[in-house]
N, C-alpha and C positions, 0 to 999 in steps of 0.2 A: 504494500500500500504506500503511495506519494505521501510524501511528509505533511503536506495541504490538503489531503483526501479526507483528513479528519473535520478541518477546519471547516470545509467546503460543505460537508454534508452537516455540520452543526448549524451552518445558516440559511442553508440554502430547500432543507427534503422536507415536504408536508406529505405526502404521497408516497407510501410505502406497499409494493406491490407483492405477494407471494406465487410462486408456481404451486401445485398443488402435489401432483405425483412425485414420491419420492421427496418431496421437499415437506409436507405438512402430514404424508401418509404413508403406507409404504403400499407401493405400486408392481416393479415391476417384477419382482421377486416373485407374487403371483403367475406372470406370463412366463417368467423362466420355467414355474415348474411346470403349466399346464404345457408350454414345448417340449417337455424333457419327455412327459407323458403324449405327446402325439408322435416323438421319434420311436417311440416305443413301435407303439402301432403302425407303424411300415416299417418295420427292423427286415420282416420277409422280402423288402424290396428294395432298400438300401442300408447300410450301417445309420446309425445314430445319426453321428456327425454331418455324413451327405445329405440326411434328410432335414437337418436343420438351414444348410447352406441352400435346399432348394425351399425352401420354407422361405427364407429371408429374402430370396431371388425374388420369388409374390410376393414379398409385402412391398418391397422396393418399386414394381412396375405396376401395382395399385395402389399406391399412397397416393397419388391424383386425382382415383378414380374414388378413394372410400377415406381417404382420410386416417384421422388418427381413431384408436378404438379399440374396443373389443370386438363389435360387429365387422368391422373390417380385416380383424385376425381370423373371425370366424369363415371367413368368405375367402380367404388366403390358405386355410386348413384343407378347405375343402376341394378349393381349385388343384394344392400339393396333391393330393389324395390323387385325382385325376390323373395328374400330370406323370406322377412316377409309376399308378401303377398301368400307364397306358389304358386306362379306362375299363380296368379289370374288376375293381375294386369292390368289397362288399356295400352296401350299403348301411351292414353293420358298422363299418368303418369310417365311413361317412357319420354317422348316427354319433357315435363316439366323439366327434370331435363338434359336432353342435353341443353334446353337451359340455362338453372340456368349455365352450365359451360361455355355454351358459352358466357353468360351473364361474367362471371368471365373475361374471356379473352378479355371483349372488355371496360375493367374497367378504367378510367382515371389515370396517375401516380401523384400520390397525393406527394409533395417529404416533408420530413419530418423538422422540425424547423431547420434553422442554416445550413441546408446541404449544399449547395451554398456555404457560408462563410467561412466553415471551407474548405473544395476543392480549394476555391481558395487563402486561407493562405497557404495551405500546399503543392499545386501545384509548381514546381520549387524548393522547397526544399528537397524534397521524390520521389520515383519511388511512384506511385499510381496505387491502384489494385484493382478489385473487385473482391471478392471470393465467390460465391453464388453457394447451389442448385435448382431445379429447371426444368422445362422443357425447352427444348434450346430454341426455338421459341421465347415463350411468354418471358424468361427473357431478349433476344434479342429485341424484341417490346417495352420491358418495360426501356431499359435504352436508347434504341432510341428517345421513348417519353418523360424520364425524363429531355434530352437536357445537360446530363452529359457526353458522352463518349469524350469529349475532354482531361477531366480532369485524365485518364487514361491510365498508362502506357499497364496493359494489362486486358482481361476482363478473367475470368475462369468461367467457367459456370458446377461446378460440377455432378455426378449422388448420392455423400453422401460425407460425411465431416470428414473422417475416419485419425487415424495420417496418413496414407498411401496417401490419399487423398493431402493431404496438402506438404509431403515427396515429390509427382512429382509436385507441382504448385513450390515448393520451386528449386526444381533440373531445372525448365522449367527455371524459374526466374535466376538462377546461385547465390541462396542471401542462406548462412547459418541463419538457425533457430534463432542463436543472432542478427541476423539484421535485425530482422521480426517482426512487431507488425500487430495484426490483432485486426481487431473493430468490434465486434457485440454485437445481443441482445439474441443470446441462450449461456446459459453456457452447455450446450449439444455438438453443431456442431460447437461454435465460441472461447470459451475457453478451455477448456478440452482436446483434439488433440493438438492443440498447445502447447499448458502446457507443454502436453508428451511428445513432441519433443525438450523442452526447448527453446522455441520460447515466444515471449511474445504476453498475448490476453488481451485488455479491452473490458470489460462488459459493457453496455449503456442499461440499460432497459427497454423494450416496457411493458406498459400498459396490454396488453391482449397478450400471446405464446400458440402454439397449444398442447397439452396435451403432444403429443411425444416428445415435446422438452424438457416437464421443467423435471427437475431434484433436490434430496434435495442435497444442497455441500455448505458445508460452507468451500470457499477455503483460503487456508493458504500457497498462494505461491510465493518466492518470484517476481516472473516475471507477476503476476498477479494485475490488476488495474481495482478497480469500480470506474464507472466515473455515474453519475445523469442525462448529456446534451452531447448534441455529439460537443458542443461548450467548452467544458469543456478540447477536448484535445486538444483545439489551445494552451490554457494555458499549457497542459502539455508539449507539445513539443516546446515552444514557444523562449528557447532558444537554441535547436539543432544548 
């Protein structure tokens, strides 16, 4: 962090934005396992591993067409299924992996260390936001069950995390990019875009990110802050 990156954001951020997945809950730890168990179920058709790399192959050439989700994993599972086993495939098979997503969507919200405490430090001092992509539904279900939407000025529930993206949550908001810090754990959709708009993002990193997300950057900016604990920004902000 810039030696001024403290000063800057003690005078400057009313507007404090959260990603949701993996950053307020845990996310994607679920999708690993329900992939672990669909490479299972085409093991008679390829090893593990190849059927996860063609897995990913789908989700990369429909992310245009479905977006971020779980419905759109589900419709990825299925087209894999297809695909590898040249259209052999049971329909038991098939079956299985509607439920594997539905199984996804009826997941408990697990909420992550410190989340509670820091929400309610910074509640009353900050407009509070959630900035997440996602399927609308389920990210709807998911912050309904997590028993935080009190602590939120407004919820955004994006289709991608593009500067453009963030340009209309900012113009919705009426807040300039200097009075905007956003917190997540992809330096892909949570840092990056912000950066470009000259808005400030800190970095909290999760354990396990889904391939599309991580990125190599060693950033060197000054509106930019790694933080280790999501408790770590009461202290940063903690004389605003």
């Amino acid at each position: 962090m810039h030696l001024n990156t403290k000063v800057m954001i003690k005078n400057q951020i009313n507007v404090v934005a959260f990603d949701a997945d993996d950053t307020l809950w845990v996310n994607e730890l679920y999708f690993q396992e329900a992939e672990h168990y669909f490479c299972q179920l085409l093991e008679d058709y390829l090893p593990q591993h190849a059927v996860s790399q063609e897995l990913f192959k789908t989700e990369m050439k429909n992310l245009p067409l479905y977006g971020y989700g779980v419905k759109g994993f589900m419709l990825c599972m299925v087209e894999t299924i297809s695909r590898i086993s040249e259209g052999t495939a049971s329909f038991s098979l098939v079956n299985r992996a509607i439920e594997l997503g539905q199984e996804l969507l009826q997941k408990p919200v697990e909420l992550l260390d410190g989340v509670t405490e820091v929400l309610e430090s910074l509640k009353g001092n900050f407009r509070l936001v959630v900035a997440t992509k996602g399927d609308l539904l389920d990210q709807e279900r998911k912050l309904k069950k997590s028993g935080l939407q009190d602590y939120f000025h407004h919820i955004e529930i994006m289709s991608d995390k593009q500067p453009q993206d963030y340009q209309k949550l900012l113009k919705h908001l009426d807040c300039k990019p200097e009075n905007f810090l956003m917190i997540g754990n992809s330096i892909k959709s949570d840092i990056l875009p912000v950066l470009e708009l000259r808005g400030f993002a800190a970095h909290i990193p999760y354990h396990t990110t889904w391939a599309h997300e991580q990125v190599e950057s060693n950033l060197d900016h000054p509106n930019f802050i790694q933080l280790e604990y999501l408790n770590q920004l009461c202290t940063l902000l903690r004389e605003v």
